[in-house]
N, C-alpha and C positions, 0 to 999 in steps of 0.2 A: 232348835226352833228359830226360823228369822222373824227378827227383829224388824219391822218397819220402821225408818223413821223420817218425818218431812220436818223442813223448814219451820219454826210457828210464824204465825201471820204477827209480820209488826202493825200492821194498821189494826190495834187493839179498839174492845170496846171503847172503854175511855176516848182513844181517837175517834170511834165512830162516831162517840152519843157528841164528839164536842163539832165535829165534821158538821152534825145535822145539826144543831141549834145554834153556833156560832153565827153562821149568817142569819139565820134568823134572827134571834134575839141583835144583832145588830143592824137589822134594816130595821127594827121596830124601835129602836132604840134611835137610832138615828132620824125617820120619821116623827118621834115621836119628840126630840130636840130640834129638830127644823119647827116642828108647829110651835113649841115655848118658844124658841128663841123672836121667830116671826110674830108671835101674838104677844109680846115683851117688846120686841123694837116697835112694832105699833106703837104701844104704851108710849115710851119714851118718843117717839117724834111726836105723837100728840099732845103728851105733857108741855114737850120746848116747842111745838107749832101754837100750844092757846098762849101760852106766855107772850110769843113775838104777836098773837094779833092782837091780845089786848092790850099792847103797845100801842101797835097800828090805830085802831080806836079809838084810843086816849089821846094819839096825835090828828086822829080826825076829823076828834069833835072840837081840839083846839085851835082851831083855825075861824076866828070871827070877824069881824070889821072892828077897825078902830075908832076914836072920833071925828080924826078927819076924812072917813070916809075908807080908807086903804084897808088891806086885808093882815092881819097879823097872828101871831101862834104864840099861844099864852100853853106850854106846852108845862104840864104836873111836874111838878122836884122829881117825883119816883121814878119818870118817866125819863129825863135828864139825866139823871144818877146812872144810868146804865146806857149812856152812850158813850163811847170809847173804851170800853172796858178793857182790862188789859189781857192777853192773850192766857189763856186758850177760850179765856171766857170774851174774846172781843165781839160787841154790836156796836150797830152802825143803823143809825138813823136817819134816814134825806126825807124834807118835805118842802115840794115843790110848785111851785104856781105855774100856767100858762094862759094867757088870757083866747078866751073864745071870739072864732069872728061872728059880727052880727048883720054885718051887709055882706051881700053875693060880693064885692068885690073883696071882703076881706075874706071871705071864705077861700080865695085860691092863694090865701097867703098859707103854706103849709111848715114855714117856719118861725111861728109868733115866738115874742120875745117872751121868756119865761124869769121866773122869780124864785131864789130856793130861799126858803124860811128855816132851815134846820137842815145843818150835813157840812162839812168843808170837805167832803172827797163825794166825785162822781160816782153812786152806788150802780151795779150791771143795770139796763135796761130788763124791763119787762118784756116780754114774752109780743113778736110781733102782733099776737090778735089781741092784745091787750093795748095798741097803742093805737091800733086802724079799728077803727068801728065794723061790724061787720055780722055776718049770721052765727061766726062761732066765735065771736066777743062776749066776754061772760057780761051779766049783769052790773047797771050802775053801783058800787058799794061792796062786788063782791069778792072776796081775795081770789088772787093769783099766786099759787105757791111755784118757787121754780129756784133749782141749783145750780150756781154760778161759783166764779172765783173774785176774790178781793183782794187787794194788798197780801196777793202773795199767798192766798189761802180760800180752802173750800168753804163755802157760806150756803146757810139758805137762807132765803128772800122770800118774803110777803109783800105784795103789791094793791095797795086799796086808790082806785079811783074815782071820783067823784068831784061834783058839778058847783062850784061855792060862789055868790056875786057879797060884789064888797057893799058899800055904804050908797055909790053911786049906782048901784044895781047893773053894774058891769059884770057878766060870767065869766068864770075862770074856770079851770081844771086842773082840778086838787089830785097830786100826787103823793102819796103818804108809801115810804119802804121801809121795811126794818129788816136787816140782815142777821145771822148771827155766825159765828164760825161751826162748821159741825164736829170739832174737837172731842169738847163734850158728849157729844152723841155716840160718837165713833166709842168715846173709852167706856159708856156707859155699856152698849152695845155688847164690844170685847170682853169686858167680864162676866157679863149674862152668858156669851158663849163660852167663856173658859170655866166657870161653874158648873153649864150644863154636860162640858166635855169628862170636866172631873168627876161628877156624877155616875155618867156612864159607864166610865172605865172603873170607878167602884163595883158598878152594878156588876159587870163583865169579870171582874176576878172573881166575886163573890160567886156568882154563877160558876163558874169553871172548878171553883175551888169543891163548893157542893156535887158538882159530877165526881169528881174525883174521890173525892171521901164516901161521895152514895156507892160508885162503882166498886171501893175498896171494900167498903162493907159487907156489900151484897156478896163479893168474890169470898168472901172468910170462911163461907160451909165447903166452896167446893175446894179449898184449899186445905180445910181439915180432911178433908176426901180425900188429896192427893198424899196426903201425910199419912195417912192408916193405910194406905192403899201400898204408900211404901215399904211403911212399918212392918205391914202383914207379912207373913212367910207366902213360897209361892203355891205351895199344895197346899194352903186353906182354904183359898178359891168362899174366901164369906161373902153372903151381902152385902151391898154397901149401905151405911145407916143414912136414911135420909130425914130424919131430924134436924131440923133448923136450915135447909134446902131450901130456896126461894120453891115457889109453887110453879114456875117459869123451866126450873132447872129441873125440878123431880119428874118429870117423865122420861127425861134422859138417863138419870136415876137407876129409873125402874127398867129401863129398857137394857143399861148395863147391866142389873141385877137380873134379870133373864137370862142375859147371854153368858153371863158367869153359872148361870143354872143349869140351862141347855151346856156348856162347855165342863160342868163338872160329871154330872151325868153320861156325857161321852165317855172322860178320861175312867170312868169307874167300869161302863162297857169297855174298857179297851184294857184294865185292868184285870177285869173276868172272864176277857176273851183269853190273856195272855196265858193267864192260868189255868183255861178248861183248855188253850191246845198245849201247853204244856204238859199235860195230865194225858192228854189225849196219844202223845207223840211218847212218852215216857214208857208206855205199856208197849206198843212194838218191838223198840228198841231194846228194853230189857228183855224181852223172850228171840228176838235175833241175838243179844249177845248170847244166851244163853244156849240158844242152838249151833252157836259158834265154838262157843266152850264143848256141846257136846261132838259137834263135827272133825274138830281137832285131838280129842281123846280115841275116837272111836275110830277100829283099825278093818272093820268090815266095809270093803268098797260100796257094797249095795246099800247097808245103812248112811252110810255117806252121801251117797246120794238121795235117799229120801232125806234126809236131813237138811242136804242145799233145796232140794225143793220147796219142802217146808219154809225156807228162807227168803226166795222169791219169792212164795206167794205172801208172806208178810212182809214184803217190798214193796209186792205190790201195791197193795191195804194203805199201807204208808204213804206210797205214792200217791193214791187217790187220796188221802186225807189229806195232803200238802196240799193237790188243787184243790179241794172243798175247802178249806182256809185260804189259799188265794182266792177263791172265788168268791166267798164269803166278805171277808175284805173290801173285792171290790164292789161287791152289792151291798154294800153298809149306806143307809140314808145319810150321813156325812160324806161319804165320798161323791165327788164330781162325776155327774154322768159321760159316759165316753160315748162322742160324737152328739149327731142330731136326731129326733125320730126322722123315720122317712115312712112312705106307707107299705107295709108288708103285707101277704097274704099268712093269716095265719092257719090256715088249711094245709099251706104248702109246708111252713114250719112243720107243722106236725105232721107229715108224712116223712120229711128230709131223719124226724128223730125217730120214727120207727123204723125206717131202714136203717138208719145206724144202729138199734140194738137188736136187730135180726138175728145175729151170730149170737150175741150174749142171752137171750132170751132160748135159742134152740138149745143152746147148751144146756139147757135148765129143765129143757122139756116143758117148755110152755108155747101155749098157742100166743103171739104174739100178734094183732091185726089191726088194720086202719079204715075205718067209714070214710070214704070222702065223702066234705060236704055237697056234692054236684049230684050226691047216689050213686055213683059210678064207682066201681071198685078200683081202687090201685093196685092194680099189679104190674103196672109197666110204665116207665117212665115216661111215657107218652101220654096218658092222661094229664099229667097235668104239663106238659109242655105245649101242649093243642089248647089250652085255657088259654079265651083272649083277656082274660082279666081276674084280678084275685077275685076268691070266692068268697073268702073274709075278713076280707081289709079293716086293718089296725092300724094308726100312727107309734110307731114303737120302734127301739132300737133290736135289730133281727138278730143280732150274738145274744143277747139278754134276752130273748124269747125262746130261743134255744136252748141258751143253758138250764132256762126254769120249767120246761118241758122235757129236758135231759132226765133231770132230777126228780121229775116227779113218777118218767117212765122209771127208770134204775130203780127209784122207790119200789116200784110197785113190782119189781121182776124180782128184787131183793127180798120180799115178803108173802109173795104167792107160791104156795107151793109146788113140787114137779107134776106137770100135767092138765096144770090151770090153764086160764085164760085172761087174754088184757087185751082192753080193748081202748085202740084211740080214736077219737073223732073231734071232728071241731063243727063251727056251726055258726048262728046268732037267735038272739030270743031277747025281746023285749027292750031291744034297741043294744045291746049288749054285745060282742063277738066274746065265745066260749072255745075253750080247747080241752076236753074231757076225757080224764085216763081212768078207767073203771076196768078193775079187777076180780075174780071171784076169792080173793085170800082171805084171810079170818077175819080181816079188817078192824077198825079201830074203836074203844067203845067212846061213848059218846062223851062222857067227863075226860076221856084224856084227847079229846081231838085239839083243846086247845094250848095245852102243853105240849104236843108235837112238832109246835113251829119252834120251840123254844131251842138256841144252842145245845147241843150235843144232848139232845134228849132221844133218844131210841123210841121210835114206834111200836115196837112189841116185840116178844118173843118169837113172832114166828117165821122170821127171817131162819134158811138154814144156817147152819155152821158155818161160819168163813167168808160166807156173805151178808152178813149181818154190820152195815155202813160205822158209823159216828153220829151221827143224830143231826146232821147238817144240812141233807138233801134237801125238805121243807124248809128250812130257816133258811134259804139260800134261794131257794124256787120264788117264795115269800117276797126277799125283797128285792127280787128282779120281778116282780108283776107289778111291786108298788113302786118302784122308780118309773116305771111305766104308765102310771095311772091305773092299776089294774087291781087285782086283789086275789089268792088263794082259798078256797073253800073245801071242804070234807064235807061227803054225806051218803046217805047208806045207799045203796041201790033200790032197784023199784021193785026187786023181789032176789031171796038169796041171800047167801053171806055176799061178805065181801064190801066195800069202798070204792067211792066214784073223789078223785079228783080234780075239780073245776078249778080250769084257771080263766078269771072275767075279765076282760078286759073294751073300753069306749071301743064300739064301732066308730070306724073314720068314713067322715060327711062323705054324701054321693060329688064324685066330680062332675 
């Protein structure tokens, strides 16, 4: 027996289930750390943005007149204490005066002399619409956030300006900055992200790790499966147990457990087959040796020769039974149909096998005849070569309608006695195409008509001497109608002894 065998697929479950959820589980994952990590840097710029304004605030409200009149910045300790800090934590505080013009003619002075109360280093300028007045200048008092660099370093900046007169009620414009470096932010930042990253990739083993060990799991029945399957010898052919089979896997299961049914069931017809032609070919052969034995003792020419005769005619026997086992063989519903249907006339089949048993049936002394379907008698090969079209077309392979047609005539010329008659015809009824061999012989009684299809089961007694088959003909006829779609039937005539056998088989659609 060959062996198939293919490559197995390396891209295993395992691979699959990790193929399909890996990117999942990591766009959700990673979605899902871009939205903390961005609602967390929020957090933190707003935590270090109210800090620097209520800085800004505290240096805004410290800005009053003094008693001579002049403007000055009484600016809070706490508020002091954190200016020049030292890095990474450095801020940076400037507040700064410019006096407002109050005649048109001071109005086109666009560079009034300015005063810084708090700051020894120039902090970035604010944001051009922060300095020009204008439709998209924010509100008197309202911050201006904006990132610049300082001494060498990223800062953010808060910008408060506002409108202050000193003692002599002269306007000024109050510039209040606080800086801070974004150090800070940045390292707060980076650990949020390197926590959320650590996270993830916990999550992501833990996940992978669980596919694997659920996959291994689940794999452990059908792995005990392939271990009994080994274990077993090969002519147990048992079920396979599917106890403890995921619910996923048991119909593959069960469909194996069929096929091992259907495949034991074969090997045991082929076992019974070997042995009933074993048995069948054993009884020849022992009565040819034995007429060989007598051929060879015996010194009378004349007996000598009825002797070889004797011997060819059980050659013959033999031979016919070798093809009835080949044929049989080939009509086994396990074996592969040979060829395609195509559409035949089965009218014409069954005339083509009544002329072929014309000589075997006279020799018998039987009336042997054919009905064609059209009415018209055949007696000349002309009738049916003048048909523009079959008469009862069937989609069927035309050697397998013949041979089961063969069989069923020989049947019937093998069982009728000298002087009888057999009649063939074919025909259609009730949407069906028919090919019917009816007999007048003693026919079959009705409990054993179904035992007659069975392997080497003999039809009856009343076969003569010497033509009396193997039991094959129907079990061969059989299942050449059912490779066909068709089916074999026995039944009595419509008056008289004798046997009519029907073989049915699908009419084929009108073209």
């Amino acid at each position: 027996m060959k062996i198939l065998r293919t490559d197995p697929d390396r891209f295993g479950i395992r691979a699959r289930l990790l193929t399909l959820l890996l990117p999942a589980i990591l766009g959700l994952l990673a979605l899902d750390s871009w939205n903390d990590y961005s609602a967390l840097r929020n957090q933190v710029q707003e935590a270090y943005d109210q800090s620097m304004l209520e800085a800004a605030h505290a240096l805004q409200s410290s800005v009053t007149p003094a008693r001579d009149g002049s403007l000055q910045l009484n600016a809070p300790a706490g508020v002091q204490a954190i200016f020049g800090a030292d890095y990474p934590l450095q801020k940076y505080l400037q507040v700064s005066l410019a006096p407002l013009p109050q005649t048109p003619a001071q109005a086109g002075n666009t560079n009034p002399s300015g005063l810084t109360l708090l700051g020894g280093t120039e902090l970035p300028a604010p944001p051009p619409e922060l300095s020009a007045p204008g439709a998209d200048a924010p509100a008197a008092g309202s911050p201006v956030w904006y990132d610049s660099f300082h001494a060498g370093h990223a800062v953010r900046v808060v910008a408060l300006r506002s409108q202050v007169r000193d003692g002599q009620g002269r306007p000024f414009s109050l510039l209040v900055q606080v800086a801070e470096s974004t150090v800070p932010r940045d390292r707060a930042q980076d650990a949020t992200l390197r926590q959320e990253l650590i996270r993830d990739a916990r999550m992501v083993l833990v996940m992978v790790l669980l596919v694997w060990l659920g996959v291994t799991w689940s794999l452990q029945p059908l792995e005990r499966l392939r271990k009994s399957v080994l274990q077993g010898k090969g002519d147990e052919l048992k079920p396979l147990d599917t106890s403890g089979v995921p619910h996923e896997v048991a119909p593959l299961v069960e469909a194996l457990n069929q096929h091992l049914a259907s495949y034991r069931e074969l090997l045991e017809q082929q076992s019974q087959f070997l042995a009933d032609a074993s048995h069948q070919l054993r009884t020849p052969l022992a009565i040819m040796l034995t007429q060989a034995g007598v051929a060879l003792r015996e010194k009378d020419t004349g007996q000598i020769h009825t002797t070889l005769r004797a011997m060819v005619a059980q050659i013959a026997r033999s031979r016919r039974l070798c093809e009835q086992l080949l044929s049989l063989a080939h009509a086994s519903e396990s074996a592969p149909p040979a060829g395609t249907p195509t559409l035949v006339d089965l009218n014409a089949v069954a005339r083509e096998v009544v002329l072929q048993h014309l000589a075997l049936a006279h020799e018998k002394n039987l009336d042997l005849g054919w009905v064609d379907a059209r009415g018209d008698s055949a007696d000349t090969d002309a009738a049916a070569q003048d048909a523009p079209a079959a008469a009862v077309p069937v989609l069927a392979r035309e050697p397998e309608l013949h041979e089961a047609l063969s069989n069923l005539v020989h049947n019937a010329i093998a069982y009728t006695p000298p002087g009888g008659q057999i009649t063939v015809m074919a025909g259609n009824r009730d949407g069906m195409a028919l090919a019917e061999v009816r007999d007048n012989g003693p026919g079959i009684a009705q409990v054993r008509r179904g035992q007659v299809f069975e392997r080497f089961h003999s039809a009856g007694p009343g076969a003569e001497k010497g033509s009396r088959g193997a039991g094959l003909g129907l079990s061969i006829a059989r299942a050449y109608a059912r490779r066909n779609g068709g089916d074999i039937e026995l039944a009595d005539p419509a008056s008289g002894p004798g046997l009519r056998a029907i073989l049915r088989l699908p009419l084929a659609p009108q073209q």
